[in-house]
Every structure is written in structure tokens, then in C-alpha cells.
N, C-alpha and C positions, 0 to 999 in steps of 0.2 A: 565401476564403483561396486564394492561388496555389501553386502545385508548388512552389514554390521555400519557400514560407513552411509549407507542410506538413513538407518535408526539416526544414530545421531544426526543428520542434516534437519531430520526432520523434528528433533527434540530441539536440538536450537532452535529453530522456524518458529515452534511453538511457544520457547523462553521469549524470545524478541515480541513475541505478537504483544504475548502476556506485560512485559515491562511497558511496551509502547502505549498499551491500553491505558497501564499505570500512570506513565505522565500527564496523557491526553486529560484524567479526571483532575490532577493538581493543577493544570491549567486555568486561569481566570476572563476570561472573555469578558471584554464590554458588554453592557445590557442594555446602558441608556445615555443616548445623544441628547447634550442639551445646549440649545441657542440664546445666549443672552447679549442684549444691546449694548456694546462698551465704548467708553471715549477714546481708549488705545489700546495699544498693542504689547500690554505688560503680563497677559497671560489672567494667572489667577491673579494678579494683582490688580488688574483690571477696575478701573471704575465704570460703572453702568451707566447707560446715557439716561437722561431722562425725559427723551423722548425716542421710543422704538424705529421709526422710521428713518428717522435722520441722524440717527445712529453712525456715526463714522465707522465706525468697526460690529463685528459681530463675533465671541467668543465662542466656541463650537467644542463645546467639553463630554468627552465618553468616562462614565462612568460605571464601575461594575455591580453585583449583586452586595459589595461589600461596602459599598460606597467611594471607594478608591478612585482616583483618577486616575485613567488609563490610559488617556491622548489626547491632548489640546491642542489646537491650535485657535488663530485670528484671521479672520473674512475680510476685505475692506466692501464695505456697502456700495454695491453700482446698481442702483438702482435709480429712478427719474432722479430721486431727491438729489443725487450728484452728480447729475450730469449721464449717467447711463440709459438704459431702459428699464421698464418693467417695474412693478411694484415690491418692496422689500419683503412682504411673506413670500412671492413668488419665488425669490432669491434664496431665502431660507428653505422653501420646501425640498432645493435641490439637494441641500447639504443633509434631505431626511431625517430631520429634529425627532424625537418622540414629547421633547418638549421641549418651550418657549418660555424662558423667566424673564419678566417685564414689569415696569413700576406701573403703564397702562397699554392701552393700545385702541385705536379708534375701532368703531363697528364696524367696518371694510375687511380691516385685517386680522380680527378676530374672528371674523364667518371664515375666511378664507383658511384659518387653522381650524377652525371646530370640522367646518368640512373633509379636510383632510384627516381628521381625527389624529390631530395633533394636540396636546394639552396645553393651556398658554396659561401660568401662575403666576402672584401679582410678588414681586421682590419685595421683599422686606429686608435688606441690605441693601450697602454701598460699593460692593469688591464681589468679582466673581465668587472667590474662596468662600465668604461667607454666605453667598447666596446658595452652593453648591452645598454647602456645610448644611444649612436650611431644609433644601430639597432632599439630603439623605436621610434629614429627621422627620420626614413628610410633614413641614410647621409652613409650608407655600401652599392658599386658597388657589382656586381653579377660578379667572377672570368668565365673569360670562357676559357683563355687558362692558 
């Protein structure tokens, strides 16, 4: 390889770097995991259970800096309440929530999010969409007892 066919290897090298870097910044990454109690498996259409624990399903929505959803999916709850082990926030800590939207939640399993330094906010909707819609507006109170 001659001088001249080295410069250029390494001016390309340097084009690529520069473009790649370029992409990397238009990229939107998830920011924020959020775990909500639902009665099924309809996604954002989801209806919320109204009671956390016994919850048949759990909504598990990532969210970006823009508000956007970025990846859903649905948990089914094996926790005592169904026949499993373990208690439902334990089941949820796995899926690493940053936060928890819920119509209430007993003193148990609220320690067990605060401790974790998980946020647990009280829905003020009936459909994931709109509870999600909610939390990008930051219009969900933080549960504390």
C-alpha cells in the first residue's frame, strides 16, 4: 500500500467515524420503565385492575425523553395471589420499573417500592394509553401512604 492509498484509508476511517457518531445522536433510547396493574393483555389498550396485587396482568411500558413509547409488552402476575410465589412488587422489581402507576396499593408494597427507590403514582385513568398520556404530562401524584 502506497502513501497516497494509506491517506485515504484513513480519511475514510475518519468519514465513517464522523457519520456513525452522527446517527448515534438521532437515536432515541428509552428513559423510563413503567409498571401498571391491567386486566389483560390488550397493550395500551389495556384496562387497569383495581386492585395492584391481584392484578392478572402487569403492563410494562418504556417510554423516551419525548414521551413516545418505545416497547411494551404484558407480564402475567405469578405471584402467591395466583398460585405462584413471592409477593407482586417483588415480581415487579425484577422487570426494573422506575415507576409504578396504580389506582392504590397497601402499606407492604409501597415500602417495598419506596425502598427500592421506585416511584409508585396514583392513576387517574382507566386504559394504559391514557395513564401513560398522564405521566408524560407529569399530572400523576406520588402515593405515599
Amino acid at each position: 500500500m502506497n502513501e497516497l492509498d494509506e491517506e485515504l484509508e484513513r480519511i475514510k476511517r475518519k468519514k465513517l467515524a464522523m457519520r456513525l457518531r452522527e446517527l448515534e445522536e438521532k437515536v432515541v433510547r428509552p428513559t423510563a420503565r413503567v409498571v401498571i396493574p391491567v386486566l389483560d393483555e390488550t397493550g395500551l389498550y389495556a384496562q387497569l385492575s383495581p386492585h395492584f396485587g391481584r392484578a392478572p396482568y402487569f403492563a410494562v411500558i418504556d417510554v423516551n425523553e419525548r414521551g413516545e413509547v418505545m416497547d411494551q409488552k404484558t407480564v402475567p402476575n405469578v405471584s402467591e395471589h395466583f398460585g405462584g410465589v413471592g409477593r407482586p412488587p417483588d415480581r415487579i422489581l425484577q422487570l426494573k420499573p422506575d415507576a409504578v402507576i396504580t389506582y392504590g396499593m397497601g402499606p407492604r408494597g409501597l415500602s417495598i417500592f419506596q425502598d427500592a427507590r421506585v416511584a409508585v403514582l396514583r392513576a387517574t385513568a382507566n386504559t394504559v394509553r391514557e395513564v401513560i398520556a398522564a405521566y408524560n404530562r407529569d399530572e400523576l401524584e406520588e402515593l405515599t401512604e
